[in-house]
C-alpha positions as CSV (number, residue, x, y, z in Angstrom):
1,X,5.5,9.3,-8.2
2,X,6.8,10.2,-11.8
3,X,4.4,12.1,-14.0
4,X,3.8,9.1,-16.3
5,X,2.7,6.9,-13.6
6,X,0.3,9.8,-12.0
7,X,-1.1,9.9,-15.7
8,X,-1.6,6.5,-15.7
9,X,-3.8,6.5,-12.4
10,X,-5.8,9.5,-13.7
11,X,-6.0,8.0,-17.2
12,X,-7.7,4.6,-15.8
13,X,-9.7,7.1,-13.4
14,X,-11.2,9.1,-16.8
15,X,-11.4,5.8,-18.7
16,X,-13.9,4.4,-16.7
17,X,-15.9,7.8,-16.0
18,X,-15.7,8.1,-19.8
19,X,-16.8,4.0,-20.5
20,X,-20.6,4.7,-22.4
21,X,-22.1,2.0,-19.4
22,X,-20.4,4.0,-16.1
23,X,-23.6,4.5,-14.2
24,X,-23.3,6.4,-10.8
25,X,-23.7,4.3,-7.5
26,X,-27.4,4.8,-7.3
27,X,-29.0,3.7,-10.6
28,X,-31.8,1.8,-10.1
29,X,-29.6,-1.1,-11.7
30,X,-27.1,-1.4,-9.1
31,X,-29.0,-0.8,-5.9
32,X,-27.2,0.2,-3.1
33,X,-26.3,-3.4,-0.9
34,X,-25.3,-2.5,2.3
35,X,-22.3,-5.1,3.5
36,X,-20.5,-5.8,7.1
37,X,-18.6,-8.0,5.4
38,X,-15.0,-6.7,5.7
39,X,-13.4,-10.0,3.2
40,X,-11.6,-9.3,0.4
41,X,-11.2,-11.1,-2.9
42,X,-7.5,-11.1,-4.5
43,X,-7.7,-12.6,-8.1
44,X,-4.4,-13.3,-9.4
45,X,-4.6,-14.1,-13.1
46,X,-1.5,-15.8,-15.2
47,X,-2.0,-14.2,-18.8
48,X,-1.2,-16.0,-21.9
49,X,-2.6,-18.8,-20.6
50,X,-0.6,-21.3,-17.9
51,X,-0.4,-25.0,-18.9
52,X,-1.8,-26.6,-16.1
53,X,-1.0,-30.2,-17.3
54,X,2.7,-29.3,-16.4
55,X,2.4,-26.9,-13.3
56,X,-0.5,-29.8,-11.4
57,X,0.3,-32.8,-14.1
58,X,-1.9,-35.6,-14.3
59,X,1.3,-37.9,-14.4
60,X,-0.8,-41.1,-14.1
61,X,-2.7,-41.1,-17.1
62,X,-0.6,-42.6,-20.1
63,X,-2.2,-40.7,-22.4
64,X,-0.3,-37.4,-21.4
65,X,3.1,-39.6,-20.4
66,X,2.1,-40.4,-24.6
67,X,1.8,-37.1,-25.8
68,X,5.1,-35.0,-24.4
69,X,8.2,-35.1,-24.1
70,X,10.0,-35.7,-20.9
71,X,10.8,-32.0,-20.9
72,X,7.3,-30.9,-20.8
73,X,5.7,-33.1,-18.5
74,X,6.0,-34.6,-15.1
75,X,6.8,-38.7,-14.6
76,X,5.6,-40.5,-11.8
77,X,8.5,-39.6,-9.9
78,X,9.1,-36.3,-10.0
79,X,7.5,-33.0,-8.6
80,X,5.5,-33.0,-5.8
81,X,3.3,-35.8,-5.6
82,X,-0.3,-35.3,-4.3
83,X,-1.0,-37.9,-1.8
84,X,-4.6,-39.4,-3.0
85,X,-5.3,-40.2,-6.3
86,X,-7.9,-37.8,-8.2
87,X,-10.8,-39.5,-9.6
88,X,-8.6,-42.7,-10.5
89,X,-5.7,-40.1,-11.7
90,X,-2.4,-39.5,-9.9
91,X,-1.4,-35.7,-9.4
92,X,1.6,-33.5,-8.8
93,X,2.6,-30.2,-9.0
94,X,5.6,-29.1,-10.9
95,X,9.2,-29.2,-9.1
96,X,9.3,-25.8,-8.4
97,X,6.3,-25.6,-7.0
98,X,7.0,-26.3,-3.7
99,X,4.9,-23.5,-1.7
100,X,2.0,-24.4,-3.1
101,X,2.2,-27.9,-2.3
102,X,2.9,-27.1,1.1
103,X,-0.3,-24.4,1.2
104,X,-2.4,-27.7,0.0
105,X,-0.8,-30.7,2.7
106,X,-1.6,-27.3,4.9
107,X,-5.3,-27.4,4.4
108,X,-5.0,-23.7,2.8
109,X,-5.2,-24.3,-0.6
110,X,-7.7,-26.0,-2.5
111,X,-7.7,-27.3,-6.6
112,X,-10.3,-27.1,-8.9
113,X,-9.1,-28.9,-12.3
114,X,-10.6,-28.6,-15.4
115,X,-12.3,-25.1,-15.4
116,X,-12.8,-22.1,-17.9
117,X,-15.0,-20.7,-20.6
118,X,-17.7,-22.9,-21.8
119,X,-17.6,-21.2,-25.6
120,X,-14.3,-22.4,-26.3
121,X,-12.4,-19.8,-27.9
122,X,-8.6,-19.9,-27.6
123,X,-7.8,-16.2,-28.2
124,X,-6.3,-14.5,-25.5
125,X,-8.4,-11.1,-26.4
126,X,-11.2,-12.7,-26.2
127,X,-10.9,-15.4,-23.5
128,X,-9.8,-12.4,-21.5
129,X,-12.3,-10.5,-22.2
130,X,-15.3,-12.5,-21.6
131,X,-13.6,-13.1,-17.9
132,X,-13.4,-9.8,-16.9
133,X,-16.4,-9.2,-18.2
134,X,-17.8,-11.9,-16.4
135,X,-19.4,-13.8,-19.7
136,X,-19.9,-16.6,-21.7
137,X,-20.3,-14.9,-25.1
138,X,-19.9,-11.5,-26.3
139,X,-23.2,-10.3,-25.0
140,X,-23.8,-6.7,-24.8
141,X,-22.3,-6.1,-21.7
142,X,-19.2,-3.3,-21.3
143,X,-18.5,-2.8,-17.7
144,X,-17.0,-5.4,-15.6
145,X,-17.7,-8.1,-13.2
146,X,-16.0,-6.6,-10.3
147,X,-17.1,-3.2,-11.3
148,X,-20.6,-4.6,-11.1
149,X,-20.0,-5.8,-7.4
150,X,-18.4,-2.4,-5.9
151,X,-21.4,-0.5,-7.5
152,X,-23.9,-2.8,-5.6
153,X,-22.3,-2.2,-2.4
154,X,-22.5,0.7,-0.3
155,X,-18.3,1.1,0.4
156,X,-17.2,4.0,2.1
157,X,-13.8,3.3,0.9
158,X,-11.9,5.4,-1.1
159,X,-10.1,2.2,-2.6
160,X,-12.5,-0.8,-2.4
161,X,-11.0,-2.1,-5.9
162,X,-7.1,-2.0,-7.0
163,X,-5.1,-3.2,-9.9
164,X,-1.8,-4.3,-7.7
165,X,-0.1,-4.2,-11.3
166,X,0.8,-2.0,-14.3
167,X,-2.6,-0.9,-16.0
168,X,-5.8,-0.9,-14.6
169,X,-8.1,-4.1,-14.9
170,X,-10.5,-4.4,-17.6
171,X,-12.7,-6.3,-14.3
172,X,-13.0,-3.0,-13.5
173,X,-14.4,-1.2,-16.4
174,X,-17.4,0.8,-15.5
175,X,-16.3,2.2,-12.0
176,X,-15.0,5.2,-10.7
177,X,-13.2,4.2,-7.7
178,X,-10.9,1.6,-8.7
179,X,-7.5,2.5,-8.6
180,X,-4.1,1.1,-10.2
181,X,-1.1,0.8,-7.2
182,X,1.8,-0.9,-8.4
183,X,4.2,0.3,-5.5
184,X,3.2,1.7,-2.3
185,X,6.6,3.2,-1.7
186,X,6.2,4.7,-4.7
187,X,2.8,6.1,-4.1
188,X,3.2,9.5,-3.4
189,X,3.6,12.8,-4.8
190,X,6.7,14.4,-5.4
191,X,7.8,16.5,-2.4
192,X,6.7,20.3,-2.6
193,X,3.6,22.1,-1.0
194,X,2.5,22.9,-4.3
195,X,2.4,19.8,-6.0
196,X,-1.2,18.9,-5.5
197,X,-2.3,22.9,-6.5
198,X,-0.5,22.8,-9.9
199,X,-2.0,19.6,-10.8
200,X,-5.9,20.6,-10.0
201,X,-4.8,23.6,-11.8
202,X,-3.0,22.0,-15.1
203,X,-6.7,19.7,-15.6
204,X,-9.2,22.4,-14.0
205,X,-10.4,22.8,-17.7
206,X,-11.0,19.0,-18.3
207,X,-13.6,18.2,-16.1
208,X,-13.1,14.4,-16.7
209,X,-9.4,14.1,-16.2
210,X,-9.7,16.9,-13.3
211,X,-12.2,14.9,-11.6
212,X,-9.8,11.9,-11.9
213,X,-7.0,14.0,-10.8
214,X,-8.4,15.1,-7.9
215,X,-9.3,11.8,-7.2
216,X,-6.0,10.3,-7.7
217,X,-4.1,13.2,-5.3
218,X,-7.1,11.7,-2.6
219,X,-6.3,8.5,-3.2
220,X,-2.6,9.1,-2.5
221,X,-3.0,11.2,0.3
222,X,-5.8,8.8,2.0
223,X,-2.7,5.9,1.7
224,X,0.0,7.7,3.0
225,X,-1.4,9.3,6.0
226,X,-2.6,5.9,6.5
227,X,0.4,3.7,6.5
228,X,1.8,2.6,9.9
229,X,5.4,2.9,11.1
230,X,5.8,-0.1,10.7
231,X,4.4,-0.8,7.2
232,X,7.1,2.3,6.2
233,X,9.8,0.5,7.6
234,X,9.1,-2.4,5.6
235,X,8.9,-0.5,2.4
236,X,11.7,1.2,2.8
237,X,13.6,-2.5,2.9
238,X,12.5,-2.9,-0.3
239,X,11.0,-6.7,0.0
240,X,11.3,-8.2,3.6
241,X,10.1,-11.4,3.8
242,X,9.5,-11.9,-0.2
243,X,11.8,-13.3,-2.5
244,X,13.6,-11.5,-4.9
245,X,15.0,-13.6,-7.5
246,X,14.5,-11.9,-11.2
247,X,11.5,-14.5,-11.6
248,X,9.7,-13.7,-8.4
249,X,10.3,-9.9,-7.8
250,X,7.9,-8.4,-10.0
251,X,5.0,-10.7,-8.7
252,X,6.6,-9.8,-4.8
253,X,6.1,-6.2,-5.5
254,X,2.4,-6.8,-6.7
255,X,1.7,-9.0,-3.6
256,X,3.6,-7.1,-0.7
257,X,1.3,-4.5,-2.3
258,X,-1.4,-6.4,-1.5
259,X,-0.7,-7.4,1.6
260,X,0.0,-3.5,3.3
261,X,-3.3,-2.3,1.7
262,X,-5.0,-5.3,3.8
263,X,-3.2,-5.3,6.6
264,X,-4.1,-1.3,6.3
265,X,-7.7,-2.1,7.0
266,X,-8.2,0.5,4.5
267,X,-11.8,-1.2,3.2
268,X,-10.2,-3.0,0.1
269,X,-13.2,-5.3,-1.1
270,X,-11.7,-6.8,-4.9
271,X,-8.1,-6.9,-6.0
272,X,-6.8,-7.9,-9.2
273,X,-2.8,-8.8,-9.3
274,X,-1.6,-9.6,-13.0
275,X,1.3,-12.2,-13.8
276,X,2.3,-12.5,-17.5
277,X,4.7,-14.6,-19.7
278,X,2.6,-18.3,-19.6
279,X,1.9,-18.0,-23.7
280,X,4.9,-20.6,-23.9
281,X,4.7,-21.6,-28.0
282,X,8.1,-22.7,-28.0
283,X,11.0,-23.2,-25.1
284,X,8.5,-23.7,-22.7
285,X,11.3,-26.1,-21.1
286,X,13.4,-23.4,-20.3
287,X,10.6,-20.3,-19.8
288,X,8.0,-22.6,-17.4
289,X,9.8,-23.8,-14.4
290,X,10.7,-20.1,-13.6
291,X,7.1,-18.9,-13.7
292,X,6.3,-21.5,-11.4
293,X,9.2,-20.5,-9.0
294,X,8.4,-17.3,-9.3
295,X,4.5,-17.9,-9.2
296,X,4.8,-20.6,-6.0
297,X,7.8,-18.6,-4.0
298,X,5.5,-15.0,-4.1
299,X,2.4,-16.4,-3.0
300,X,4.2,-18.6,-0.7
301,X,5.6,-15.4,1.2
302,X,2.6,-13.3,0.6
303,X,0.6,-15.8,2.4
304,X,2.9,-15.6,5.2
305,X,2.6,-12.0,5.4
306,X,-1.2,-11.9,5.9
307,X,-1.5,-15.1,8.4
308,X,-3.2,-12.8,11.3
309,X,-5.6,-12.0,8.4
310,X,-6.1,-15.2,6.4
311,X,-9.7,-15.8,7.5
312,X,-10.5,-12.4,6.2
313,X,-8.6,-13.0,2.3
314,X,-9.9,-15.5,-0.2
315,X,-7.3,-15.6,-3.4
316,X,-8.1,-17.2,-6.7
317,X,-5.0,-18.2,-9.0
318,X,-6.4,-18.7,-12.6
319,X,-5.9,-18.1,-16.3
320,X,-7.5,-17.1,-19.6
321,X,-7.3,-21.3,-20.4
322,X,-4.8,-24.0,-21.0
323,X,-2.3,-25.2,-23.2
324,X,-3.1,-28.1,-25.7
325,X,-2.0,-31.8,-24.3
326,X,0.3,-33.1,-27.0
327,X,3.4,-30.9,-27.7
328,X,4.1,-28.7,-30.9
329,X,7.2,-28.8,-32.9
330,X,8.7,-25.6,-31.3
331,X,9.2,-27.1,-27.5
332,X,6.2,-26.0,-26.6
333,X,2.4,-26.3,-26.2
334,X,-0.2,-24.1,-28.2
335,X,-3.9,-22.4,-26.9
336,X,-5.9,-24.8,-25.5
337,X,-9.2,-25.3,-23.0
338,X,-9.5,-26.7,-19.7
339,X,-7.0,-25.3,-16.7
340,X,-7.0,-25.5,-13.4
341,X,-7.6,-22.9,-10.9
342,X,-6.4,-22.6,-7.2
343,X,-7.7,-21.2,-4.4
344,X,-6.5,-20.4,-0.6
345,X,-7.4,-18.5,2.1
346,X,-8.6,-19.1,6.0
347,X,-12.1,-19.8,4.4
348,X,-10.8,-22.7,2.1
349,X,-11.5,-25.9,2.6
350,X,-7.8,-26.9,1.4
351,X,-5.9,-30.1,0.8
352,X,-8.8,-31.2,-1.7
353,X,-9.4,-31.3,-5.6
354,X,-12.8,-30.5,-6.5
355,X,-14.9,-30.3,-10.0
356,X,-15.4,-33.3,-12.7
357,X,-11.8,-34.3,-13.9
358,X,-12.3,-35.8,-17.2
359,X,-9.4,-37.2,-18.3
360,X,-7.1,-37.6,-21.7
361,X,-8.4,-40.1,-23.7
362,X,-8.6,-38.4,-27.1
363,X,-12.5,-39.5,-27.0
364,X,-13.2,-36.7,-24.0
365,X,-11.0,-34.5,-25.6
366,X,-12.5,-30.9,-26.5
367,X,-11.8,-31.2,-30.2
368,X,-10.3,-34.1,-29.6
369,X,-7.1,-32.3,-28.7
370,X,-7.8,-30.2,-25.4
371,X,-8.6,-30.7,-21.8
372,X,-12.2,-30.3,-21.7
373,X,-14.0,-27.9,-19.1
374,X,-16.3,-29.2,-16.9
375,X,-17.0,-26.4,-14.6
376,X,-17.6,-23.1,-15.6
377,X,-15.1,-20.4,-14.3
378,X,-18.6,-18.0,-13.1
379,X,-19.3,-21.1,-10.8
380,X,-15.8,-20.8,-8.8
381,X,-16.3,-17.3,-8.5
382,X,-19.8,-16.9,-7.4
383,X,-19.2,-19.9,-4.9
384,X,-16.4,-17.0,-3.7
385,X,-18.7,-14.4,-3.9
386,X,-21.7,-16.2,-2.1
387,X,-19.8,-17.7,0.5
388,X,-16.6,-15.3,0.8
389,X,-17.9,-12.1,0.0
390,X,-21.6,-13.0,1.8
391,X,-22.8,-11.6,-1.5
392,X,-26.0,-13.3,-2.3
393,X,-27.5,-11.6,-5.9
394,X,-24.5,-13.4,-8.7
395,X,-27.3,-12.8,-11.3
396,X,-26.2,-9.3,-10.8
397,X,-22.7,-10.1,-11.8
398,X,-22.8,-12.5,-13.7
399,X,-25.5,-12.1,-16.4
400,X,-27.0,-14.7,-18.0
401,X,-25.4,-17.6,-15.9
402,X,-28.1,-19.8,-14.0
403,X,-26.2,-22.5,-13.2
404,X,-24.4,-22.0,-9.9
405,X,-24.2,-25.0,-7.7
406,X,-22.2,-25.0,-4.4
407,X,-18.5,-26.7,-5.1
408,X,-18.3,-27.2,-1.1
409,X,-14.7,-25.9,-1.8
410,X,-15.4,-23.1,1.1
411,X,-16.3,-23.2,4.6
């Protein structure tokens, strides 16, 4: 591990002791919840905001076929056609999308169309803010949502939460034990007995960064001595299994992460996986179709990788919100509303779209120019967190939300 990358874990490590609402385990405002549930919850979030009316188009409804260009939307004969009609409205996914359509005909992978913030802000700060917050509005809230589950659980995990990606979560805001792991083979110390001594010793006079030192060196040790034989031979291939294409690689590394911390059995309960590059403004013909490759091919394999644990894994795909239905002047799409969001795992009830679609006439328009949202992204995830994660109390999690209402989209 290079020094900047050790800093990094122990700067997200004093961050959140630092954050003015980190609370230890036992405050009377995150009771203890004792849990036998050994699930875990992999969000994977597209930043910048994917434009689900290309990747899962509504290719049916003339009203979109009015309002793009052939280069930025699907025609009834191309992509991957879903094979019943939506609420009167024909659906496929984008050409490259190919894994994912074959995780949905599989019955592992279900659609919910039409979902995101009610406030309806288009600014990525704040759009992505109120998520990982787990909010509506800018109530005065700090910490996050998933830090707010891993206090309310008694884990005896030294890594319940991870950021499988560069920086640390802002979902995690507030808690002590989350840690950022970009590259298990990478994970380590740098050889030398003494490695571990000079770093306790270089932040012994910091007792916030020492104490996330000393966490970080646990951390690392905890994972190595904890990797099988078989889970280092794979790293040491670099990415069996995965593809490696320039747009699928990074997302690969992120998910094989994933997938040898669950298959490590290591007590991971909330996972957050980052994959960037969907603020497409202007030559979204040419930028889009490799997201999806990359976004379709990765999941595709990392699902593969964890089938002896699928019933034990519930992953959300989602995004900040979507892209505007008629086309700018650049080749592109600006900030808009409504997205979709997709979800897979053993628990899913898969080959199904679920929620309110509400269609493109300009009349049902939000602002008359964006998809409108007709299910709140707190719903999706508490139905995850109710029926996944067995965790009954989403009030705790998401304050201020009272109207959950089971989506059926899990077993």
């Amino acid at each position: 591990m290079k020094r900047r990358d050790f800093l990094i874990g122990c700067g997200a490590g004093a961050a959140l002791v630092a954050s003015s609402n980190w609370r230890l385990l036992a405050s009377p405002l995150y009771p203890l919840i004792p849990t036998d549930n050994d699930h875990t919850f992999v969000l994977i979030f597209l930043r910048g905001g994917s434009d689900g009316l290309q990747l899962l188009a509504p290719f049916s409804d003339a009203h979109y076929q009015d309002a793009r260009p052939n280069s930025l939307k699907l025609m009834d004969n191309e992509g991957y056609r879903i094979d019943q009609q939506y609420q009167n409205t024909g659906f496929s996914f984008h050409p490259e999308a190919g894994d994912l359509k074959e995780l949905y005909d599989n019955g592992d992978m279900a659609i919910i169309h039409a979902c995101g913030l009610m406030n309806g802000t288009r600014s990525h700060f704040d759009a992505q803010d109120l998520i990982e917050r787990g909010l509506n509005d800018n109530a005065s809230v700090h910490d996050g949502w998933m830090a707010r589950y891993l206090k309310s659980i008694d884990s005896p995990s030294l890594i319940p939460g991870v950021s499988a990606s560069g920086n640390l979560a802002e979902a995690f805001r507030g808690y002590s034990k989350a840690s950022s792991i970009k590259n298990l083979a990478k994970y380590n110390l740098a050889e030398g007995l003494r490695v571990p001594e000079l770093i306790k010793t270089m932040y012994s006079g910091d007792p916030i960064m020492g104490n996330a030192a000393l966490q970080t060196i646990e951390t690392i040790n905890y994972i190595q001595s904890n990797l099988s034989k078989s889970q280092r031979n794979e790293l040491k291939k670099g990415l069996p299994g995965y593809p490696t294409d320039w747009a699928s690689k990074k997302l690969s590394r992120s998910l094989q992460t994933v997938a040898q911390l669950i298959k490590m059995d290591a007590g991971v309960k909330m996972i957050n996986v980052d994959y960037g590059g969907w603020d497409t403004h202007e030559r979204q013909a040419n930028v889009f179709p490799n997201l999806v490759k990359g976004l379709s091919r990765s999941i595709g394999a990392f699902y593969n990788d964890i089938q002896d644990r699928k019933d034990k894994v519930t992953v959300l795909v989602m995004s900040e919100f979507g892209r505007r239905v008629r086309a700018n002047k650049s080749g592109g799409t600006d900030h808009g509303h409504g997205n979709f969001m997709m979800a897979l795992g053993g628990k899913i009830q898969g080959g199904k779209m679920y929620g309110d679609w509400p269609g493109l006439d300009p009349k049902v328009l939000d602002k008359r120019v964006d998809l409108a949202v007709t299910t709140d992204y707190r719903n999706v995830l508490a139905n995850i967190m109710k029926k996944s994660m067995q965790f009954s109390d989403t009030n705790l999690i998401f304050p201020n939300f009272e109207d959950y209402s089971d989506m059926n989209f899990i077993r």
